[in-house]
MARLUM-318627 format. One record per residue (C-alpha): x, y, z. Coordinates in Angstrom, 1 decimal. Example, Ala and Ser with C-alpha at 12.3 -4.5 7.8 and 13.67 -1.06 7.14 Angstrom:
# residues 2
      px      py      pz
    12.3    -4.5     7.8
    13.7    -1.1     7.1
# end
This chain:
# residues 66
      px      py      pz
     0.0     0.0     0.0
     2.7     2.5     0.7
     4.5     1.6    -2.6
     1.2     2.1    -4.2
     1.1     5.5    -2.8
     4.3     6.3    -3.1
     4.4     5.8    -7.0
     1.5     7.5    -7.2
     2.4    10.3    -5.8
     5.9    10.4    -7.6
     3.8    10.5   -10.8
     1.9    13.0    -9.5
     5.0    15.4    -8.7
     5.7    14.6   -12.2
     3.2    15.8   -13.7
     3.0    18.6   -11.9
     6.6    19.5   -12.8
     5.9    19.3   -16.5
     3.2    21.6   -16.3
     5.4    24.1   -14.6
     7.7    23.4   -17.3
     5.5    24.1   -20.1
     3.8    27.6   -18.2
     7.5    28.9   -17.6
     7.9    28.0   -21.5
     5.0    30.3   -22.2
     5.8    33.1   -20.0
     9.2    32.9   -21.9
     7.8    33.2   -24.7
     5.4    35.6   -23.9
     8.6    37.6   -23.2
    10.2    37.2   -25.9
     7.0    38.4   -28.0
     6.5    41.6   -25.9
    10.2    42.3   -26.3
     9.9    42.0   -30.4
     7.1    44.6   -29.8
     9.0    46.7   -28.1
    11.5    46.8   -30.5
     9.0    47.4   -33.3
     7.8    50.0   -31.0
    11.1    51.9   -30.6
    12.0    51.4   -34.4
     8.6    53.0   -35.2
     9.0    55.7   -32.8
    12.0    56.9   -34.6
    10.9    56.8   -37.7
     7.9    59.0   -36.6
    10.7    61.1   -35.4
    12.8    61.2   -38.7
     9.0    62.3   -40.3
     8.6    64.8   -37.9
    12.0    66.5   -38.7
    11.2    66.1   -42.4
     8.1    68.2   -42.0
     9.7    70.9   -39.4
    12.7    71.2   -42.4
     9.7    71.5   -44.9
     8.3    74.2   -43.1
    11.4    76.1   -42.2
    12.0    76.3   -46.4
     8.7    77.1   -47.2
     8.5    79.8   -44.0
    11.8    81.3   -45.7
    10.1    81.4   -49.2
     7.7    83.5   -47.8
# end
């Protein structure tokens, strides 16, 4: 009887040790997706940026043409 329970409970800490491993899997890759859009964030910020000084040099040329 205490075999019995013994391996039962041995499987059980096994399976609960895969599921652990497969949620820290997908919070590690939930990571790793917010980090791509974070870096998709910062690459669009700057090219917002670069747009921005495009316009503010447009408007400087057209301000002195005036």
């Amino acid at each position: 009887m205490a075999i019995n329970e013994a391996a039962r409970n041995t499987r059980q800490i096994s399976l609960n040790v895969q599921q652990q491993a497969i949620a820290v899997k997908q919070v590690v890759d939930a990571m790793g997706t917010l980090n791509q859009g974070a870096k998709e964030t910062t690459s669009g910020i700057g090219q917002v940026k670069a747009g921005i000084q495009t316009l503010n040099d447009a408007a400087r040329t057209l301000r002195e043409m005036v």
